[in-house]
MIDOSE-1310 file (N, C-alpha, C; in nm, 2 decimals, decimal comma, always signed):
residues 218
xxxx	+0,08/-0,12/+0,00/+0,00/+0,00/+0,00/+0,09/+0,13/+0,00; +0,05/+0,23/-0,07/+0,10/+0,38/-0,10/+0,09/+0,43/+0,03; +0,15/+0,56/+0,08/+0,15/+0,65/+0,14/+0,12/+0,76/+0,05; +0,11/+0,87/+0,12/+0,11/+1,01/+0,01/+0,20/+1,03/-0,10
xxxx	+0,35/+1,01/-0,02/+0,46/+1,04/-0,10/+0,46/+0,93/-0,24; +0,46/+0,80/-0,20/+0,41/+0,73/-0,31/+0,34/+0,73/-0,41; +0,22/+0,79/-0,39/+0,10/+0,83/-0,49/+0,16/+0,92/-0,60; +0,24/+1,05/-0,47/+0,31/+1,15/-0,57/+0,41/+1,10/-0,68
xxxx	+0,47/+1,00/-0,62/+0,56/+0,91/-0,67/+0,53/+0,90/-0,84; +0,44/+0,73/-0,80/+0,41/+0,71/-0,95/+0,34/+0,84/-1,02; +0,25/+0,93/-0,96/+0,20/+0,98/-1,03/+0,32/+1,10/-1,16; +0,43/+1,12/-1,08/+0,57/+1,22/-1,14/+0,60/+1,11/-1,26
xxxx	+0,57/+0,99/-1,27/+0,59/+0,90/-1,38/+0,52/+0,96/-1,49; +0,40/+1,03/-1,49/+0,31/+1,03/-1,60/+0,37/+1,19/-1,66; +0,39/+1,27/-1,61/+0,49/+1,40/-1,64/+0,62/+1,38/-1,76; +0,56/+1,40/-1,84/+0,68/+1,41/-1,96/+0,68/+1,51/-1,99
xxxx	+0,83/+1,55/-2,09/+0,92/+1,67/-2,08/+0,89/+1,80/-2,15; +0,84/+1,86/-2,15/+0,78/+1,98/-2,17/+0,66/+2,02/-2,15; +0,58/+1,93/-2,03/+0,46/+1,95/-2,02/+0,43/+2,06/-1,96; +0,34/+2,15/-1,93/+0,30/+2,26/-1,85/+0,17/+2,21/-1,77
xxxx	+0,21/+2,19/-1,65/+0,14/+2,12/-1,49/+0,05/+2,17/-1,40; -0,04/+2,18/-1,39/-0,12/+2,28/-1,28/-0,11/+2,09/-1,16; -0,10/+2,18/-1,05/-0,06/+2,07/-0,95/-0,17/+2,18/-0,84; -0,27/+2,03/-0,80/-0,41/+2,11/-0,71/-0,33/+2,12/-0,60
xxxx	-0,45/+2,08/-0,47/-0,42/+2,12/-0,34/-0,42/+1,98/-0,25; -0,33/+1,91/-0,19/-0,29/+1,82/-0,16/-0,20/+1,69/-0,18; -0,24/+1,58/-0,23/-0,15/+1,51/-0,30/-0,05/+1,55/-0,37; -0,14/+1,65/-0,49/-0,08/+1,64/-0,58/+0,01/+1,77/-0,57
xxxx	+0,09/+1,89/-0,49/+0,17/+1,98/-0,45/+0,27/+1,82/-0,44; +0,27/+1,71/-0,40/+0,39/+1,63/-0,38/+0,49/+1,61/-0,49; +0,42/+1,62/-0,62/+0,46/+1,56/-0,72/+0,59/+1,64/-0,73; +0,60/+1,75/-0,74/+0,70/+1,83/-0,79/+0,84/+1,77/-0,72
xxxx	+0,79/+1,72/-0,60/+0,90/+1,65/-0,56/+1,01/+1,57/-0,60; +0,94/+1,50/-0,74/+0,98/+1,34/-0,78/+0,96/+1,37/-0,93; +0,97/+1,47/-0,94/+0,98/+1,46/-1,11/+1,13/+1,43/-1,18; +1,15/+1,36/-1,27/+1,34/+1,33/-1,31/+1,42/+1,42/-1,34
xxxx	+1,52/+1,45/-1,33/+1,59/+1,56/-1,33/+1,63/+1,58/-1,47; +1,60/+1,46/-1,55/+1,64/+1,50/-1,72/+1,49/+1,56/-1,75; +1,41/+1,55/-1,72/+1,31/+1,66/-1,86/+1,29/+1,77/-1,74; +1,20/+1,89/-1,84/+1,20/+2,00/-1,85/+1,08/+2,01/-1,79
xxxx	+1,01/+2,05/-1,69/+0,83/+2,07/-1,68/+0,83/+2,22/-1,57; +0,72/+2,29/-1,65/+0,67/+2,37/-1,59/+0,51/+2,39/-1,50; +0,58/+2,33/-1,37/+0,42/+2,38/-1,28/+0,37/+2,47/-1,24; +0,26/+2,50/-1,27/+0,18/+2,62/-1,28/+0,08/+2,59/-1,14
xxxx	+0,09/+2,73/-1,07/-0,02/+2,73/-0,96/-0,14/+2,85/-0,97; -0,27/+2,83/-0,94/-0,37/+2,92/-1,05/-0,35/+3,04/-0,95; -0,32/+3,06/-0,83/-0,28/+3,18/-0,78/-0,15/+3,25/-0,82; -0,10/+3,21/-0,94/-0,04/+3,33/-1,04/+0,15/+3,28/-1,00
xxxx	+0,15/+3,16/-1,03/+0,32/+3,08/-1,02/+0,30/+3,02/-1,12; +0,42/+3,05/-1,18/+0,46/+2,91/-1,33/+0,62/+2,92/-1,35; +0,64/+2,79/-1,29/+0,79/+2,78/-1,26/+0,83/+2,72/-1,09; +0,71/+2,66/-1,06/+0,75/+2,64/-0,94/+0,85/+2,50/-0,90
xxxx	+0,94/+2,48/-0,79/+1,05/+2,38/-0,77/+0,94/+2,31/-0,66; +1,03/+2,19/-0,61/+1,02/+2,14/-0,50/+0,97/+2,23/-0,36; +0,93/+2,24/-0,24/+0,87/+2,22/-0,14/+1,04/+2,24/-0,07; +1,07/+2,41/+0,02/+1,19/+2,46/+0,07/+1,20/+2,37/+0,16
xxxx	+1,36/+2,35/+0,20/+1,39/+2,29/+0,32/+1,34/+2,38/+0,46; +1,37/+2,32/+0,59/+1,27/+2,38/+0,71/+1,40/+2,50/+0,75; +1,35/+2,64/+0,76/+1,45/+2,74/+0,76/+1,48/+2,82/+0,61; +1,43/+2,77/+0,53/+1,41/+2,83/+0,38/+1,37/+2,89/+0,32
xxxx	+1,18/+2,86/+0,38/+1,04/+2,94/+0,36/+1,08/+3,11/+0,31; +1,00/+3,09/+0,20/+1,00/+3,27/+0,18/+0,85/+3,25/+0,25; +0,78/+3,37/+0,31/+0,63/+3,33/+0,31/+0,53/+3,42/+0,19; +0,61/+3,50/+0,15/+0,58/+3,51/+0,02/+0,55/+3,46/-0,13
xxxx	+0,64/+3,36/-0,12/+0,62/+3,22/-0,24/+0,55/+3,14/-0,18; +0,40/+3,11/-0,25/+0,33/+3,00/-0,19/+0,23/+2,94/-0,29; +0,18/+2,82/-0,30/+0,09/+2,79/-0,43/-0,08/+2,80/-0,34; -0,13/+2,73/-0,42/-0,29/+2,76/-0,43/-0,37/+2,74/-0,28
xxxx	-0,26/+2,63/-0,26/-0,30/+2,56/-0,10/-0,23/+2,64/+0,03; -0,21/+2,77/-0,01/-0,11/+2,86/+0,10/+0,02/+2,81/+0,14; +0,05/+2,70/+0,09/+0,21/+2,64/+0,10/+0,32/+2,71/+0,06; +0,42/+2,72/+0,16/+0,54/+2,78/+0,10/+0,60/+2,68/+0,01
xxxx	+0,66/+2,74/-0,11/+0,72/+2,69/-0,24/+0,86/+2,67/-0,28; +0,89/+2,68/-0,35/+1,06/+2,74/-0,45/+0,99/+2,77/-0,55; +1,11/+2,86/-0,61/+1,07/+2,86/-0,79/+1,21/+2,87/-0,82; +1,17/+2,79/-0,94/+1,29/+2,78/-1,06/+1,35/+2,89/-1,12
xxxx	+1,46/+2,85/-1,21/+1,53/+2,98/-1,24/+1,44/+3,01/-1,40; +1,38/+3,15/-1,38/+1,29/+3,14/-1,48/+1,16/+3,21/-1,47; +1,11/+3,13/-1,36/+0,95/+3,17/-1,30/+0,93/+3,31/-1,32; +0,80/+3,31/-1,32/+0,71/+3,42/-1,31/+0,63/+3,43/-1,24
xxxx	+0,57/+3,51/-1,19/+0,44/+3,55/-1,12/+0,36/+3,65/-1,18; +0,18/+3,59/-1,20/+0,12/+3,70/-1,23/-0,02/+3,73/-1,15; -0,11/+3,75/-1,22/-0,29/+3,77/-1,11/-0,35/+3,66/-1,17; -0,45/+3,64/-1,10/-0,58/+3,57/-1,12/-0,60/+3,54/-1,30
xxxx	-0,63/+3,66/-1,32/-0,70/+3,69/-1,48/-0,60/+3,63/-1,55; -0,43/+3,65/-1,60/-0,39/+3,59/-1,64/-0,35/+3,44/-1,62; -0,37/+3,45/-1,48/-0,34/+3,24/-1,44/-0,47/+3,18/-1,51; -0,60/+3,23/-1,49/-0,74/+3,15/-1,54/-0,74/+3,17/-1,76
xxxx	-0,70/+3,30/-1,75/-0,67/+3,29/-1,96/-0,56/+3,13/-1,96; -0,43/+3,11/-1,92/-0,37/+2,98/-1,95/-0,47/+2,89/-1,93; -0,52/+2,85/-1,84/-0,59/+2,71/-1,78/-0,75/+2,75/-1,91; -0,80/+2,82/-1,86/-0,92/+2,85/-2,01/-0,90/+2,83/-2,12
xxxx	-0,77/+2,89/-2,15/-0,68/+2,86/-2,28/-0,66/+2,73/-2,36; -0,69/+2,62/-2,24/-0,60/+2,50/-2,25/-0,43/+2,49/-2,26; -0,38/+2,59/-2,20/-0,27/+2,61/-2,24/-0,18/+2,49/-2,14; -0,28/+2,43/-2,07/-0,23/+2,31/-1,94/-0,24/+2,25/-2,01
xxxx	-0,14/+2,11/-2,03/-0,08/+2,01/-2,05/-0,17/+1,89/-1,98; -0,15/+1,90/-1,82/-0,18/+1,80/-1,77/-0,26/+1,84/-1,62; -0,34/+1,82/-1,56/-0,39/+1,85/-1,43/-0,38/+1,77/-1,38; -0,34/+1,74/-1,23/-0,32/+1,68/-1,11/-0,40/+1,75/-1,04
xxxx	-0,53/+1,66/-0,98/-0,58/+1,70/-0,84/-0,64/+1,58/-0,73; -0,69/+1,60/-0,66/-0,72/+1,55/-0,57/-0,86/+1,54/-0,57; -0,95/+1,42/-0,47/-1,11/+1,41/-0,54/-1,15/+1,31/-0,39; -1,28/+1,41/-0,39/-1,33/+1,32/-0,28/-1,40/+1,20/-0,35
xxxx	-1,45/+1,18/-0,41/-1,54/+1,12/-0,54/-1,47/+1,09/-0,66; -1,47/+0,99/-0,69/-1,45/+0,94/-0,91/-1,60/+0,87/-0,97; -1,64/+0,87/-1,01/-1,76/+0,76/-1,09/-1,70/+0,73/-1,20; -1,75/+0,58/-1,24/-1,67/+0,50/-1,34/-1,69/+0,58/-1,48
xxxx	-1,74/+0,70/-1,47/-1,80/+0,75/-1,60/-1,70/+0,86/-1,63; -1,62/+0,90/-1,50/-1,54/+0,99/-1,49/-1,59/+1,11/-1,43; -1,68/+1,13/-1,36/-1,72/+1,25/-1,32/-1,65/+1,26/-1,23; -1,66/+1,34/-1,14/-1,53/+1,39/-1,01/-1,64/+1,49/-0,93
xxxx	-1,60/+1,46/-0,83/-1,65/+1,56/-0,70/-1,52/+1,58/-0,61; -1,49/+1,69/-0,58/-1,39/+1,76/-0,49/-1,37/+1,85/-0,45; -1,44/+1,92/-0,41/-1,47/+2,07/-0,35/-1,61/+2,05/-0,24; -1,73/+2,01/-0,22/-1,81/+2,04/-0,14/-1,84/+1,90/-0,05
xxxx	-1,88/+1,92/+0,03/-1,95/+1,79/+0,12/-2,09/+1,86/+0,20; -2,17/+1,84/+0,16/-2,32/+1,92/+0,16/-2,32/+1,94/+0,30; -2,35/+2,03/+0,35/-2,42/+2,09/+0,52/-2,28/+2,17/+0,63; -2,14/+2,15/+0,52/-2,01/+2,19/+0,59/-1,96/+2,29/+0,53
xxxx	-1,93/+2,38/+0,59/-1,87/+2,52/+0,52/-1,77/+2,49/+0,45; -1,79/+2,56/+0,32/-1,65/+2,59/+0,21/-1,67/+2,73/+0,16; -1,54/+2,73/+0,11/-1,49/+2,86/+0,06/-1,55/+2,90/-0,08; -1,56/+2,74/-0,15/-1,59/+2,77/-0,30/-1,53/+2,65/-0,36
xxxx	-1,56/+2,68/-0,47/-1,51/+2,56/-0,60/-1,39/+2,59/-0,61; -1,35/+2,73/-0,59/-1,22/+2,75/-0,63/-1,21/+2,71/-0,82; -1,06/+2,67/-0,83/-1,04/+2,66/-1,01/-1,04/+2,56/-1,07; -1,09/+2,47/-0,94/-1,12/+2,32/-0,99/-1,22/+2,31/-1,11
xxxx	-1,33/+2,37/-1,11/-1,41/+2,34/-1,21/-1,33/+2,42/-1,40; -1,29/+2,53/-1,38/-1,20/+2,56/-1,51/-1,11/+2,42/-1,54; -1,03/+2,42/-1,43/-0,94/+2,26/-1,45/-0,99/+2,20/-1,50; -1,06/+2,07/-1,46/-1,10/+2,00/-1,51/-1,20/+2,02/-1,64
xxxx	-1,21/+2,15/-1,70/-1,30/+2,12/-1,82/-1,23/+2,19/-1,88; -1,05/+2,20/-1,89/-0,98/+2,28/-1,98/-0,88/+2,22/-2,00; -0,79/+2,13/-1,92/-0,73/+2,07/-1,92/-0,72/+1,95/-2,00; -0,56/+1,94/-2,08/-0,58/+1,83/-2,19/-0,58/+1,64/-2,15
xxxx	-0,53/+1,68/-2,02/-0,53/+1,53/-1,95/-0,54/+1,56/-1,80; -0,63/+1,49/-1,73/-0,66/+1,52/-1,59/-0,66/+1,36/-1,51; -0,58/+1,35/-1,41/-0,52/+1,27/-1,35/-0,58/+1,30/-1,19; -0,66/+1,19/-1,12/-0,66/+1,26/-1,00/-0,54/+1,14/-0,87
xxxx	-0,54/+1,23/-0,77/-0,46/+1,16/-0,70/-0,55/+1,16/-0,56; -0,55/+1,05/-0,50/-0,65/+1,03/-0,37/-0,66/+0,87/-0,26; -0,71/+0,87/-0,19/-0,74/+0,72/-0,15/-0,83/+0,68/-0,16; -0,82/+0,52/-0,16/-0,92/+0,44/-0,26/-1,05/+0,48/-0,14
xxxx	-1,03/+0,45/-0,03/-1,14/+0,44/+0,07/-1,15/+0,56/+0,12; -1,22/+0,58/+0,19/-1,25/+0,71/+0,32/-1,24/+0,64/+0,45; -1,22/+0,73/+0,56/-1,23/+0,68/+0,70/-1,31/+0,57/+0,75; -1,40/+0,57/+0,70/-1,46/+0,46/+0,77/-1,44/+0,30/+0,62
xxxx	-1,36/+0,31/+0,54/-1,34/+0,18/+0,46/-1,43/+0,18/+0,32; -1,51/+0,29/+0,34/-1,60/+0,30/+0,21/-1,52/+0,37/+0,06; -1,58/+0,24/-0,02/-1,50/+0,32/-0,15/-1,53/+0,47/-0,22; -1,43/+0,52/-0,25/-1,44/+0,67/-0,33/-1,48/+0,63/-0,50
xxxx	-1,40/+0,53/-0,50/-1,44/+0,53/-0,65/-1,56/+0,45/-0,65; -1,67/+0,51/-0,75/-1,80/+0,49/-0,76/-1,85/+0,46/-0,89; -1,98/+0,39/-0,89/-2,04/+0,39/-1,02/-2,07/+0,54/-1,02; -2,18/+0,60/-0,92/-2,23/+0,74/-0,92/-2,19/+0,78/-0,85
xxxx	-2,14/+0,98/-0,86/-2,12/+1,05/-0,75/-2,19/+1,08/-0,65; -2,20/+1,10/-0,52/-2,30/+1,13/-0,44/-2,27/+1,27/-0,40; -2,19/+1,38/-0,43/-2,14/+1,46/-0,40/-2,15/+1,55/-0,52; -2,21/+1,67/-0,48/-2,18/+1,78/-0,56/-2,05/+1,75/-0,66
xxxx	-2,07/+1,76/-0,77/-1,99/+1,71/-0,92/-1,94/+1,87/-0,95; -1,78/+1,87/-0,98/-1,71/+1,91/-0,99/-1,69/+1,97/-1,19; -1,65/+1,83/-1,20/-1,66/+1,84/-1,37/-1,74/+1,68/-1,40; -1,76/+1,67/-1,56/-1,84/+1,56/-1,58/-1,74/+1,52/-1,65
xxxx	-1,76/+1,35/-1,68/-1,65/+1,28/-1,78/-1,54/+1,32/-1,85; -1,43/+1,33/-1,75/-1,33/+1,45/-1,75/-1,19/+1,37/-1,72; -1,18/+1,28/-1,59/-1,08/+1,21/-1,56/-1,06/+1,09/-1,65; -0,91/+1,10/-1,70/-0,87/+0,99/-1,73/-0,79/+0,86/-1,64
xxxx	-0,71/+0,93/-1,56/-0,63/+0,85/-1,46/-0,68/+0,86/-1,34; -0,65/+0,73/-1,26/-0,67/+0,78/-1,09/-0,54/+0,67/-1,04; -0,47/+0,76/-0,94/-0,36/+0,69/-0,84/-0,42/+0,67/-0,75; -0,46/+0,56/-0,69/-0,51/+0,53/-0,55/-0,37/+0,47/-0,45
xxxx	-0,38/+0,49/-0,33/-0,31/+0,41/-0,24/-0,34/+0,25/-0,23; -0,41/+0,23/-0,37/-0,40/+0,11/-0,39/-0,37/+0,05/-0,55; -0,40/+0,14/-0,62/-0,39/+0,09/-0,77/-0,34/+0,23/-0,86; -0,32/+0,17/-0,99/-0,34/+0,28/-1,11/-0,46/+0,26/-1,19
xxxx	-0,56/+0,31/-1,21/-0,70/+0,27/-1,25/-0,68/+0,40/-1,39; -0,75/+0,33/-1,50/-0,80/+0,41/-1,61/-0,95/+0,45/-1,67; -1,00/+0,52/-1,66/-1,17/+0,54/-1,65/-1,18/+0,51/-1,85; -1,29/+0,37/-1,85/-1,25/+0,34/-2,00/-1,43/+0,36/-2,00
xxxx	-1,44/+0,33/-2,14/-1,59/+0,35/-2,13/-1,72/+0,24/-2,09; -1,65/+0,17/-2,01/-1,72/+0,06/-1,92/-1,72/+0,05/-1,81; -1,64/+0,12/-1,75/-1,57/+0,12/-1,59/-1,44/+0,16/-1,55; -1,35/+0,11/-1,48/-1,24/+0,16/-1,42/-1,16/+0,04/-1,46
xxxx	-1,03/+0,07/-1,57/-0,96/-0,06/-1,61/-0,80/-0,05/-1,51; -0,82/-0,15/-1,44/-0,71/-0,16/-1,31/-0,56/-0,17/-1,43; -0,47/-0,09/-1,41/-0,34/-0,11/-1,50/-0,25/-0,17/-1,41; -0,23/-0,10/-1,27/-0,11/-0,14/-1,17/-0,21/-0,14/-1,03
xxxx	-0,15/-0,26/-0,97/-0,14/-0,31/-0,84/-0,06/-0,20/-0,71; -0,07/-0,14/-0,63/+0,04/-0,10/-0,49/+0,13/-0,26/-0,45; +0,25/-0,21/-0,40/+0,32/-0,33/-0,33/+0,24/-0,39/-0,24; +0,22/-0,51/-0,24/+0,16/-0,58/-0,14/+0,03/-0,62/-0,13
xxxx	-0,07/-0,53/-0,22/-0,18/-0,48/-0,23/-0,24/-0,63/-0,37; -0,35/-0,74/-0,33/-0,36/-0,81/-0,44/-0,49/-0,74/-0,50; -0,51/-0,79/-0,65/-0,64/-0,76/-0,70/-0,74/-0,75/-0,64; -0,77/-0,89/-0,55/-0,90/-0,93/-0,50/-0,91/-0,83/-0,40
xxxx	-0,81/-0,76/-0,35/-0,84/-0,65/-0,22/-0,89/-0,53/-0,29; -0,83/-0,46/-0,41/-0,90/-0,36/-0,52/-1,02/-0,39/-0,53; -1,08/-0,47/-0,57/-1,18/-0,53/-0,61/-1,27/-0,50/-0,45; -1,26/-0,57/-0,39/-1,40/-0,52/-0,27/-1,37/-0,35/-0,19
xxxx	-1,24/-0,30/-0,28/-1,26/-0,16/-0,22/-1,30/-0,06/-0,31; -1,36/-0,14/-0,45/-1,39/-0,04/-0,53/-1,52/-0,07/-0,56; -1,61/+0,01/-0,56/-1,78/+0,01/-0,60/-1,82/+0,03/-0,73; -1,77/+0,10/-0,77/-1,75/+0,13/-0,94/-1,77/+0,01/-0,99
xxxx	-1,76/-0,05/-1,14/-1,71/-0,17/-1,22/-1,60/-0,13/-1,25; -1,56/-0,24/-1,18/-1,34/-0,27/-1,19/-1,34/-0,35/-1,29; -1,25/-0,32/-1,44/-1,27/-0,40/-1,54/-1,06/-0,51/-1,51; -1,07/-0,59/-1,51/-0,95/-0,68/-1,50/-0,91/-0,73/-1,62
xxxx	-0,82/-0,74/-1,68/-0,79/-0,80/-1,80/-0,66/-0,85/-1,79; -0,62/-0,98/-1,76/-0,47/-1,03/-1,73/-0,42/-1,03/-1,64; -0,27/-1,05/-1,61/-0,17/-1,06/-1,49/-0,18/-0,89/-1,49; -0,21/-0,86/-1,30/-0,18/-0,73/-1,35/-0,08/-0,71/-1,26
xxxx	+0,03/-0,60/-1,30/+0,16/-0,58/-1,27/+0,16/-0,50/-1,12; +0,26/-0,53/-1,06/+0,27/-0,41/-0,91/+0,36/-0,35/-0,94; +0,30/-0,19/-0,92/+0,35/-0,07/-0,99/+0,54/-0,03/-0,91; +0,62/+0,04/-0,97/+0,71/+0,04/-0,94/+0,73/+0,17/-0,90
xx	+0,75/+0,22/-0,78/+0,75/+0,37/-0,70/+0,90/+0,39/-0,63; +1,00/+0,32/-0,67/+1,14/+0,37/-0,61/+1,26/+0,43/-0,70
């Protein structure tokens, strides 16, 4: 089974070299961590960063550099900073590459919920909803279950929907899943983790096809 850092892990696998990255709020701020030092990628944060590095060592913090999630950052040699209006023209634009976010919800159809849980205060949708309906590939990063063991990934969302048939990928702390147009097609296994355990933690239709491989995160 994955940890956070792991998730971030495999997920820096799918990042090829010249892609332009909006990286949400959670998980996926990890990735920047684990990307290869041979390609080129620029992550973009919609509070007005493009160029951002890895996550400062403790004693480093500017508190002035920080992404979407109020985290202090780095940036690369390069970066810019701009406003709102210009960060939302790129992402409207389609001028993203790839979107990493995080999801309380998947349905095997691809819809996504991740921003509201009905009767609890929030802020807003925030730029999630531009994301995912602008973005040329959207990947979410999350755990397969919730607190009490119940699966996230779903036939249907129960949760205020974010974007509709939108996700292609999901990293779970248990699998790599691909939302195909029948269900969720399991690609990779977590260390340790067998199919048959995917299988009763996923509600969705888990589609199986073959030996399936255990993903490689070192």
């Amino acid at each position: 089974m994955l940890d956070k850092n792991g998730i971030a892990k495999r997920i820096a696998q799918e990042v090829k070299d010249g892609y332009y990255v909006n990286l949400g709020i959670g998980i996926p701020t990890l990735v920047a961590n684990f990307v290869r030092d041979d390609i080129s990628v620029e992550f973009q944060s919609e509070n007005g960063v493009l160029g951002m590095g890895p996550f400062p060592f403790e004693g480093e913090e500017d508190a002035d550099i920080i992404n979407a999630g109020k985290q202090t950052i780095t940036t690369l040699p390069g970066a810019s900073f701009f406003d709102s209006a210009t960060s939302f023209s790129m992402i409207r634009g389609k001028h993203v590459d790839l979107t990493i976010l995080g999801a309380m919800e998947v349905a095997e159809n691809g819809d996504i919920a991740n921003w509201k849980i009905p009767g609890k205060m929030v802020k807003g949708m925030g730029g999630a909803m531009d994301l995912v309906s602008s973005a040329e590939d959207i990947i979410v990063a999350m755990m397969h279950t919730n607190r009490d063991g119940e699966s996230k990934l779903l036939k249907k969302c129960t949760l205020p929907l974010t974007g509709v048939k939108c996700v292609k990928k999901i990293v779970t702390n248990l699998a790599v899943l691909e939302v195909g147009p029948e269900g969720f097609i399991l690609l990779e296994r977590a260390p340790g983790i067998s199919v048959e355990e995917i299988k009763q933690a996923t509600e969705g239709t888990l589609i199986v096809s073959g030996e399936i491989p255990e993903m490689k995160v070192d």
